[in-house]
C-alpha positions in Angstrom: 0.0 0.0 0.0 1.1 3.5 -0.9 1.9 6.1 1.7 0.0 9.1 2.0 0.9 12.1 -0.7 3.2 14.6 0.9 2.2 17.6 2.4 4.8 18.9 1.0 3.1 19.3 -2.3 2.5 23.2 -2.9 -1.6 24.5 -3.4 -0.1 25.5 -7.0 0.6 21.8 -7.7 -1.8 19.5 -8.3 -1.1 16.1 -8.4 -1.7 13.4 -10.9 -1.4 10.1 -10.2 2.9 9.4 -8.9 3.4 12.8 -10.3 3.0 16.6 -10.6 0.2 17.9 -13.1 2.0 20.2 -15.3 -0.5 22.5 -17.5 0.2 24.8 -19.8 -0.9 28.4 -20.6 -2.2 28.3 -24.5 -5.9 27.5 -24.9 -6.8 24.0 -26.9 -8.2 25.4 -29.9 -4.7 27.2 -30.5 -2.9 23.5 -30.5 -6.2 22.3 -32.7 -5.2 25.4 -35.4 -2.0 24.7 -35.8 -2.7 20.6 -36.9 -4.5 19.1 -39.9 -7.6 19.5 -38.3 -7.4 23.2 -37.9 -11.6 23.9 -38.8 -12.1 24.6 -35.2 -15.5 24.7 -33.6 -16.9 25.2 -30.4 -20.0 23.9 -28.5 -21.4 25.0 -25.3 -23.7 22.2 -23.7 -25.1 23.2 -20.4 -24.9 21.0 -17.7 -27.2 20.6 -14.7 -26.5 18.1 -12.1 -27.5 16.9 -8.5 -24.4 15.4 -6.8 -24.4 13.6 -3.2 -21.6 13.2 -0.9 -21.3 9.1 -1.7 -21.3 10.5 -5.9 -18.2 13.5 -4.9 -16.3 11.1 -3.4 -16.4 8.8 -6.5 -15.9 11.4 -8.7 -12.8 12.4 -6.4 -11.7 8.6 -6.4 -11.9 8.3 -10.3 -9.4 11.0 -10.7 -5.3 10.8 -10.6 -5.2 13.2 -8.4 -7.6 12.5 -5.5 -7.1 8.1 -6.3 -7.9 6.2 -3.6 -4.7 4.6 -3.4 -3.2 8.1 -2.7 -4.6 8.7 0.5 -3.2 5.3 1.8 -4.0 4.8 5.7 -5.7 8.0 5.6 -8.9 7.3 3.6 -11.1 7.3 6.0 -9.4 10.8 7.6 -9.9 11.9 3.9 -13.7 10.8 3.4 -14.6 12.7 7.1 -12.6 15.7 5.7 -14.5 16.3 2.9 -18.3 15.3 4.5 -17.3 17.9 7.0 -16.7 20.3 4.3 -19.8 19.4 2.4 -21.4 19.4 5.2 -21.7 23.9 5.0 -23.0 23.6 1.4 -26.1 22.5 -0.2 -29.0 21.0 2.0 -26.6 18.4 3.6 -27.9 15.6 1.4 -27.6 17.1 -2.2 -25.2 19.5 -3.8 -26.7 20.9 -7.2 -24.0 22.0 -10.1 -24.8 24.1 -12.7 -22.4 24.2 -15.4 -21.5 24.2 -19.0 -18.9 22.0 -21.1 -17.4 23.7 -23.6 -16.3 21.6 -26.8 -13.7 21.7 -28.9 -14.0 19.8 -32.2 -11.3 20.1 -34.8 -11.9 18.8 -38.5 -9.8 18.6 -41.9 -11.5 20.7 -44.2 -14.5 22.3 -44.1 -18.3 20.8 -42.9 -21.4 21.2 -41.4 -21.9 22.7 -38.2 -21.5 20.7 -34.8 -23.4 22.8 -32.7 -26.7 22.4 -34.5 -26.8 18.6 -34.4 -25.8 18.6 -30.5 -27.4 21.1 -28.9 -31.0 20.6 -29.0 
């Protein structure tokens, strides 16, 4: 079993998986424009969703930064962390999200338009 990450990870690093997450500062449709599928288009699909405390925690777990198996003996010190957090937001039971995802679809040549066949 893994030992618990490091607290000696920065809050301007974010971790991913045995490493650091390293981002960089150009947006996506720039590295799109510069390939062969440079007809860039973007879709915004709005999202609205009802999360619970069992469904953040999965969400948490699925990622390479949050795995469980980074956490270690101090999973269950993790999972009462973050219920007391939750527990000052929404009605204690449900947490709703309102968002949008934004889509970035890059083709070769020219084409119809994306956003009318997905956003309905």
């Amino acid at each position: 079993m893994r030992s618990a990450p490091s607290s000696k990870t920065s809050s301007e690093e974010r971790r991913a998986g045995q490493g650091i997450f390293q981002h960089h500062d150009r947006p996506y449709n720039e590295f799109l424009e510069e390939s062969a599928f440079n007809q860039v288009e973007e879709v915004s699909v709005p999202v609205h969703r009802k999360w619970t405390i069992e469904s953040i925690l999965g969400y948490l777990y699925s990622t390479s930064f949050a795995s469980r198996g980074l956490f270690g003996e101090r999973i269950e010190e993790f999972e009462a962390t973050v219920k007391d957090v939750l527990a000052d937001h929404g009605d204690g039971e449900t947490f709703p999200e309102e968002s949008e995802f934004l889509l970035r679809v890059g083709r070769r040549g020219k084409g119809g338009s994306l956003g009318k066949s997905l956003v309905r």
